[in-house]
C-alpha positions as CSV (number, residue, x, y, z in Angstrom):
1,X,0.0,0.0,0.0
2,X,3.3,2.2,0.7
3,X,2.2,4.4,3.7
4,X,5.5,5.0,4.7
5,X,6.3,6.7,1.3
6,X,3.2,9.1,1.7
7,X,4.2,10.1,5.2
8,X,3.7,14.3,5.5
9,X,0.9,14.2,1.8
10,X,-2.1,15.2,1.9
11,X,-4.5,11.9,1.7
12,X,-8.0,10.1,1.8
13,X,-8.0,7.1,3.8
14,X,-10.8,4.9,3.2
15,X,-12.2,2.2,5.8
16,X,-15.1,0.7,4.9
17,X,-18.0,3.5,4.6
18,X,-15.7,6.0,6.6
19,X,-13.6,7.7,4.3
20,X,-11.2,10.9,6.0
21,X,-8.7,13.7,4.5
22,X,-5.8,14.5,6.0
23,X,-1.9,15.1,6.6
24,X,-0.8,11.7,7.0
25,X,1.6,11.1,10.0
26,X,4.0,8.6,11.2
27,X,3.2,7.2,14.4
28,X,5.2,5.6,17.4
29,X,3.3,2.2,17.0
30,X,4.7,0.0,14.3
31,X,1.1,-0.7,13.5
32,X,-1.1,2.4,13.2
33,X,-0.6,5.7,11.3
34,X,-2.1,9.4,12.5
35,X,-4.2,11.5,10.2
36,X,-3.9,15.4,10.7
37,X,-7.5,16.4,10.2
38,X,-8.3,19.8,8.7
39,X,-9.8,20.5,12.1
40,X,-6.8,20.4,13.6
41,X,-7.2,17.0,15.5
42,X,-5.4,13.4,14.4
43,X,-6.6,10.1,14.3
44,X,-5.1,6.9,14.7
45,X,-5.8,3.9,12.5
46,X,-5.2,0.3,12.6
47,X,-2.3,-0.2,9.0
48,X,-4.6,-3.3,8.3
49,X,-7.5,-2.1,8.3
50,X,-7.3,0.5,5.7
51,X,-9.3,-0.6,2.4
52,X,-7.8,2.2,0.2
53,X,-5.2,5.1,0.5
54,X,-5.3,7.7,-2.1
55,X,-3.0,11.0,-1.9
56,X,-4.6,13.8,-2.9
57,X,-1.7,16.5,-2.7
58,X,1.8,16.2,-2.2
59,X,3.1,18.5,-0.1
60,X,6.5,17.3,1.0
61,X,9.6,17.7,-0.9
62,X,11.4,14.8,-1.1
């Protein structure tokens, strides 16, 4: 799926009939990822439970 590579993009994360937007974010647990919301809150989610991950904007230089 490559999470790691979209680290600091702008994404969609879908799970099932959730679907969010955010900064995606490395996370401390080998297992989860955080989502920056544009409310200004983050999310944590479960790597294997992610159906789809779709980056919307890039906005880290690499």
């Amino acid at each position: 799926m490559g999470i790691e590579k979209n680290f600091g993009n702008y994404v969609e994360v879908e799970m099932g009939k959730e679907i969010y937007e955010g900064v995606l974010l490395p996370s401390p647990d080998e297992g989860t990822f955080l989502l920056k919301l544009d409310n200004g809150y983050n999310i944590g989610f479960n790597k294997k439970e992610v159906l789809k991950l779709k980056m919307i904007k890039k906005l880290k230089n690499e």
